[in-house]
N, C-alpha and C positions, 0 to 999 in steps of 0.2 A: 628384535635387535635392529637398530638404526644403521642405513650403510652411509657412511661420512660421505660427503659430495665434496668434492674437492674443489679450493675456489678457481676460481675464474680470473685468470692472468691476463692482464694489459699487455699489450706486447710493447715493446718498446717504441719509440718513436727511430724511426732512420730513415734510408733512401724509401725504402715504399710507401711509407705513412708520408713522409715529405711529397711523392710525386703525385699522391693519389690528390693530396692539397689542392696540388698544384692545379690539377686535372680539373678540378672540380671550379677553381677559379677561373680555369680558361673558359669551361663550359658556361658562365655566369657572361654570357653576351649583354646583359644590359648594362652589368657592372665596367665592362669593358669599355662601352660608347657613354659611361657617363663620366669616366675616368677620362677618355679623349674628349669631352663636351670641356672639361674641367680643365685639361691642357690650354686648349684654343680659347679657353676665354681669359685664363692668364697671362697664355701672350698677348691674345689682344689688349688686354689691360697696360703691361708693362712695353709691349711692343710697339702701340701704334698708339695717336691720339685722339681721342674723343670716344672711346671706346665703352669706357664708364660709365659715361652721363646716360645719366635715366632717360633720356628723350630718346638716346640711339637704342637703349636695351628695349625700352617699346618699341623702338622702328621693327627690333630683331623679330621681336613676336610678329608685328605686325608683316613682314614680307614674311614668316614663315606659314601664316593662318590660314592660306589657302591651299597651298602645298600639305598642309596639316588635316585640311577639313576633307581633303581626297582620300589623304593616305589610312586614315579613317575607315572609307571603305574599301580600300587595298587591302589593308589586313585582314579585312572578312575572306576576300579572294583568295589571298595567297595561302590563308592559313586553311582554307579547304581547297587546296592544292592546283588552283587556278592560278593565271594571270589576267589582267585587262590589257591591253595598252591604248584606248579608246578612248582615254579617261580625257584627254586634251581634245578632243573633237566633242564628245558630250559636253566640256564645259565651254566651248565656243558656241554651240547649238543653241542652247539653255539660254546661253546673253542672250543672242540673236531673238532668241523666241521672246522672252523678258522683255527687251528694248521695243521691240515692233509692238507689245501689246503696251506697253508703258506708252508710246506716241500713238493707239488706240484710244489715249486715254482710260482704258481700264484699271481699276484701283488697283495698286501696287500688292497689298496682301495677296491679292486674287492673280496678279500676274507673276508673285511668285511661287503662291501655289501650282497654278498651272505649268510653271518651269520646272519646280521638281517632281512635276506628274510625267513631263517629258524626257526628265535624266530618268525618272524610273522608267518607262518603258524604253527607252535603249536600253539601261540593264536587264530588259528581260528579254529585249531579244538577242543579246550577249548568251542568256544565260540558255536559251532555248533554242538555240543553234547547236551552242556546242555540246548541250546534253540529248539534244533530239536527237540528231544527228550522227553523236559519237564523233566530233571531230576537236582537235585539240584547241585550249582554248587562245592559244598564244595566236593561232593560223586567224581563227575565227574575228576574235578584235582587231587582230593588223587590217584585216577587212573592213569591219565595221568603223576602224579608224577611220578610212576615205569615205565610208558612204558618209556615215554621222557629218564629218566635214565640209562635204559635199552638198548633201542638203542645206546645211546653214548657208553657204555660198548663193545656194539657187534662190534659196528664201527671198537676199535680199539684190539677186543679181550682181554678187559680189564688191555691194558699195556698201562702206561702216556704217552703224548705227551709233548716230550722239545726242546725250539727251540733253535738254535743256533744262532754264527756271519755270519755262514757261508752262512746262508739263504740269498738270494737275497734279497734287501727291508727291510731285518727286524729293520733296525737300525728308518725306519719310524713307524713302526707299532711299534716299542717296545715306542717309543715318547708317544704313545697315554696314556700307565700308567706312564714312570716313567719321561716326560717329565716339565718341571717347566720354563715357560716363566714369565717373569716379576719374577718370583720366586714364582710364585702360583707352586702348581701342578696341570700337566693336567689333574688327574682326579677329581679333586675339579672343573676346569674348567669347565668340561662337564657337572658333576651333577646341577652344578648352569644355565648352559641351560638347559637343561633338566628341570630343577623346570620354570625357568620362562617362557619356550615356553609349557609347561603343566598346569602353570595359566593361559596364555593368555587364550587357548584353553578353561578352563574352565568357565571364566569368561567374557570374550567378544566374543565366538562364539556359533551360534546356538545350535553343538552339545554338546558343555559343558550345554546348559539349561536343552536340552534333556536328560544329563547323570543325572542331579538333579531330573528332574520331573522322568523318569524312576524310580528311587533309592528312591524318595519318595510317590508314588504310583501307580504302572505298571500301574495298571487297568484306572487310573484317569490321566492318561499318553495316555496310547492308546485310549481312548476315546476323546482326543484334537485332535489325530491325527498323532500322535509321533509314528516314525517305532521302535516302542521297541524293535523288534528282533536284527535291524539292531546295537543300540543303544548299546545293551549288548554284543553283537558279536564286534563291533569295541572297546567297552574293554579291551576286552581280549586280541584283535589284537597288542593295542599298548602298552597293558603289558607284552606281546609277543617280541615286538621287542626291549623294551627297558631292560627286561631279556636278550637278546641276546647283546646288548651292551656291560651291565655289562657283563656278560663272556668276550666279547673277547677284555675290556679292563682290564679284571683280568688276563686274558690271555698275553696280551703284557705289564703288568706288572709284573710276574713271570716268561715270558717266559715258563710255565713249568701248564701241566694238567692233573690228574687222575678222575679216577671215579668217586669215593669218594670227588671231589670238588662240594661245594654247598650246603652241605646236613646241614640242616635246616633254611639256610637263609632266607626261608617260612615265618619261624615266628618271624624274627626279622624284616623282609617288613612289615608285618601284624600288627605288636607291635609299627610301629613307629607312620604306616597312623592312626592307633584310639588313642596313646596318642596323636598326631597331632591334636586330636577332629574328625576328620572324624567316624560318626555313624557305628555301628558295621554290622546295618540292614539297609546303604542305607540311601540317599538323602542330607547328608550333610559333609561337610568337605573343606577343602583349599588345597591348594599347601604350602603357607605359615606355615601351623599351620605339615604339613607333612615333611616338612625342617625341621622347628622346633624339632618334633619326631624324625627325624634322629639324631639332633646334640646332642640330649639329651641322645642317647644311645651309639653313641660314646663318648660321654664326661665320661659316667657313667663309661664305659668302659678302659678309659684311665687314670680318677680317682681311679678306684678300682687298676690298676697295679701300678703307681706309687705309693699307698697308700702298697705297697706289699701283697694283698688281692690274697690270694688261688684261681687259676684257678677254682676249686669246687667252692667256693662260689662267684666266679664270675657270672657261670652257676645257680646256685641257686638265687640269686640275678635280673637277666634277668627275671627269672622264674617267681620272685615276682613281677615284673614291669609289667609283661604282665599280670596277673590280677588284678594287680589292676586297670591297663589301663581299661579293658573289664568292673567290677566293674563299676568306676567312667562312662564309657558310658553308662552303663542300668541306674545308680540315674539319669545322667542328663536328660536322655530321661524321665523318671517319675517324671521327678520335670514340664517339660514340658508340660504334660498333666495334670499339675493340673490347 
């Protein structure tokens, strides 16, 4: 004898099925900053002029590509539960190192090899501080922010480096910023590798799983088996060398580096990768949703001047975006745990 199974009732749709929706879209962080990407580029469109024209939407990429090609390896960091804030002192270094070997006269491949042989080891001693040691990584880079700095200073006794036509090679190395094949620029080119061989990495190889589980609980991480040390250490490594990128393609885009190049870029890496959606404390975040972040702070950015908004409250304005970024990732994280 067959005992009838009784069917399976849909529950209606109402306030719960409606709020759970709702929940589910709030929680969709990338959806959110691409919906405000999409805002700001309409006002800019109807709001201000010249906004449109294709020459400005490549400028957009292009002031965003360096910001772009850091925040790159920001996401590695943050998303295994790290910070840097370094990243503007290793990309001043990196020039420095680049431009002196470039009036070396040393071929240009070769001296940008060796530049991002030098952001990667700042990244590892980033990374081998704050794991050797047990100390946090936020304390650790404020540190390394002044030395990294500091040394570039002493390198060149505190006088810029500018390069000329007269350099051997330089007309390849200068390609690398103000280069425009197809009529892209090449450095919107790079950043857009950069992002997609940084999702690859996170999302179809082992150690992008490892950078997730690390960034969302060390402990529940090392007890699967996962070399957490190693995990947080190569971080930093390749937020290391891709800080040195950005230098020394800022660098063969100006031709031209002081001291003083760099200094806060910190925190507009930091401000892109968590409107991005990437967790402030670790484990979650994209590559996609961190493009995202980038284009939406250069847009803000290129809206506020065409709109003729005071350099001041440009600065001020930035200011407000980075907390309410920070904001909006503690609600989502507590809407989470409910």
């Amino acid at each position: 004898m067959q005992t009838a199974v009784p069917p399976v009732s849909t529950p209606p749709a109402g306030p719960r099925t409606t709020r759970s929706m709702v929940d589910r879209v709030i929680r969709q962080r990338e959806l959110g900053v691409i919906l405000a990407l999409a805002l700001l580029c309409v006002y800019g469109i109807f709001g201000t002029d010249g906004f449109r024209s294709s020459d400005n939407l490549l400028n957009v990429g292009q002031q965003a590509s360096l910001i772009g090609i850091m925040a790159v390896g920001a996401t590695f960091v943050i998303i295994a539960g790290e910070i840097d804030l370094s990243v503007g002192s290793i990309y001043v270094l990196v020039s420095m190192c680049v431009g002196m070997l470039l009036q070396a006269e040393v071929a240009w491949p070769v001296a940008l090899l060796l530049g991002l042989v030098v952001g990667g080891l700042c990244g590892l001693v980033n990374g081998v501080i704050t794991v050797g040691l047990g100390l946090p990584s936020f304390i650790v880079t404020l540190g390394t922010l002044s030395v990294f700095r500091g040394i570039a200073l002493l390198m060149t006794n505190a006088a810029p480096i500018s390069l000329d036509q007269t350099i051997p090679n330089i007309e390849g190395f200068a390609y690398l910023g103000n280069g425009r094949p197809f009529g892209i620029p090449m450095q919107l080119i790079l950043m857009l590798l950069a992002v997609l061989v940084g999702g690859f990495l996170l999302r179809f190889t082992k150690f992008g799983f490892h950078t997730y589980a690390v960034g969302g609980s060390r402990e529940a991480a090392r007890l699967c088996g996962i070399a957490t040390a190693r995990v947080r250490v190569m971080s930093f490594v390749i937020q290391g060398v891709l800080a040195g990128l950005a230098g020394a393609v800022g660098l063969s885009f100006l031709l031209y580096v002081q001291g003083t190049t760099g200094v806060g870029l910190e925190l507009l890496v930091i401000t892109a990768v968590i409107i991005g959606g990437a967790a402030l404390f670790g484990g979650s975040g994209t590559m996609l949703g961190t493009l995202v972040g980038v284009l939406l702070i250069a847009t803000l950015q290129n809206v506020l001047i065409l709109a003729g908004v005071s350099s001041f409250w440009q600065t001020i304005v930035i200011g407000v975006v980075i907390i309410a970024s920070v904001a909006l990732d503690t609600v989502v994280r507590r809407r989470r745990r409910v």
